[in-house]
Every structure is written in C-alpha cells, then in structure tokens.
N, C-alpha and C positions, 0 to 999 in steps of 0.2 A: 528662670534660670540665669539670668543676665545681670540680678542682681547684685552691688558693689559687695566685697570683701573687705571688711576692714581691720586694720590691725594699729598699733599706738605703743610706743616704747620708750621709755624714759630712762635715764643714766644720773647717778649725782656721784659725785667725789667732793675732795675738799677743793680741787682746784677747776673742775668742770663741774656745769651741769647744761643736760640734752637731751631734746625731746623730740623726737617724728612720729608724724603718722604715714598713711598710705592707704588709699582705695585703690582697690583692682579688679577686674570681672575675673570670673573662673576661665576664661581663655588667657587672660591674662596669666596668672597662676600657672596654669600649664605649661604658658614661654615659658615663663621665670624657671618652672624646674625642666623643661627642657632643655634652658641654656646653662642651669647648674651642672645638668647630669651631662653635658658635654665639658664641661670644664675639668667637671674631675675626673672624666674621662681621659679627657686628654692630658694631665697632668700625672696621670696613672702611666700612661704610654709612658711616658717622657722620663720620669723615674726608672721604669721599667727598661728604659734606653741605657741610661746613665751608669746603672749599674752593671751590666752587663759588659764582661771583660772583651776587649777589643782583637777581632778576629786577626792571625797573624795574614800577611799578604801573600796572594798566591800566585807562583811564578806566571801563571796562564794570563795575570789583571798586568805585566808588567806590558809597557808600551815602549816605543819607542827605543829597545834595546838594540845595540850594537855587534851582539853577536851575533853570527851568519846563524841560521836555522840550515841543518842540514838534511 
C-alpha cells in the first residue's frame, strides 16, 4: 500500500513549453487533498464574509460615551 503514485504533465504553446512530474504515497495524496479541501474551505468562508451586508452598530457596543446613564 506504500507504493509511489505517479502522475506527469506537459503544456506546449507557441511561446512556452512544460513538463513535471511527481511521485507521492497515498498518505501523501490524502495531505495534498486535506490541504486543498481546507483551502476552499476557507476561501468559501471568506466570500461568504464579504458578501454579507454590514450589521448596523448597536447602541449597547458604544464605549466610552459621554452621556451620564441614568
């Protein structure tokens, strides 16, 4: 089960061309889509942030205010 994984890919254009390979075990394999499937995860959050319209501020979050509390 330890056996290498290997994989090999090539690109050509007119103004590049490019070649890799890669050997990886299968624990290997499993970081690699561990660390993917946090990436997009997190990148999902963060969109998920952005988008979302900005709560107005609520009297109770003010600090430091000047008026007496009666």
């Amino acid at each position: 089960m330890d056996e290498l994984q290997r994989a090999y890919a090539s690109i050509e254009t007119p103004h590049l061309r490019a070649r890799a390979a890669v050997e990886v075990t299968p624990a290997g394999l499993l970081a690699l889509g561990g660390m993917v499937a946090t990436i997009l995860a997190g990148s999902a959050a963060i969109v998920l942030a952005a988008r979302r319209p900005a709560a107005p501020p609520r009297l109770s979050d003010r600090r430091g205010s000047t008026r007496s509390r009666r």
